[in-house]
N, C-alpha and C positions, 0 to 999 in steps of 0.2 A: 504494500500500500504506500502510493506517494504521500510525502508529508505536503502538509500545506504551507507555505513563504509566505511571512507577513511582509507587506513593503514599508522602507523606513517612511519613517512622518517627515514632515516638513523641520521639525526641530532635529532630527535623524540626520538630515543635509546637512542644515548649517553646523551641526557640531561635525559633520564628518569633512567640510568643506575648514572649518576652523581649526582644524587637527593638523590637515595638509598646512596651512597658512604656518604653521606654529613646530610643524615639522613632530607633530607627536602622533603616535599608536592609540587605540582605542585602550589597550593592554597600559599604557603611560596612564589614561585619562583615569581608568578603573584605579589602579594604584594611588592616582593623586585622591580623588573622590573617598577612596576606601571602604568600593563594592567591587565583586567581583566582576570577571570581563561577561560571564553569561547576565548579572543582574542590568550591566549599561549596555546590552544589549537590546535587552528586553525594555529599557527606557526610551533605545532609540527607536524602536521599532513600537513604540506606545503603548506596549501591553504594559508598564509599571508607569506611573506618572506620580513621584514620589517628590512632593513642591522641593523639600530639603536638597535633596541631590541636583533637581533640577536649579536652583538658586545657586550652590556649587560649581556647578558645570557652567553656566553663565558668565558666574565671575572670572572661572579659572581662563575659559576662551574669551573673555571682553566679547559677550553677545550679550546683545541688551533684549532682558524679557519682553518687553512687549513685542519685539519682531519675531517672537516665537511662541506668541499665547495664538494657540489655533488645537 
């Protein structure tokens, strides 16, 4: 049975678009955060929307929340 592929969200881009910018891994951003690389998975792909880590992840990449409340 194939699995089903969730697509990243819109906040999934710019933090993966802001990684490239900033020259860091997802595996970097999990360690700064201090979740694991499956839990900021699951954040970028929407299935966890956890404000704390999301407010983290913001500050860490200088993305500014309101370009990412959707």
């Amino acid at each position: 049975m194939a699995k089903t592929r969730r697509m990243t969200t819109e906040f999934g881009k710019q933090v993966k678009q802001a990684l490239i910018q900033k020259n860091l891994t997802q595996h970097d951003l999990a360690l700064i955060v201090g979740i694991s690389d499956s839990y900021l998975c699951d954040i970028l792909k929407g299935l966890k929307r956890p404000q704390k880590h999301v407010n983290q992840i913001c500050s860490i990449l200088e993305i500014e929340e309101k370009k990412i409340a959707s």
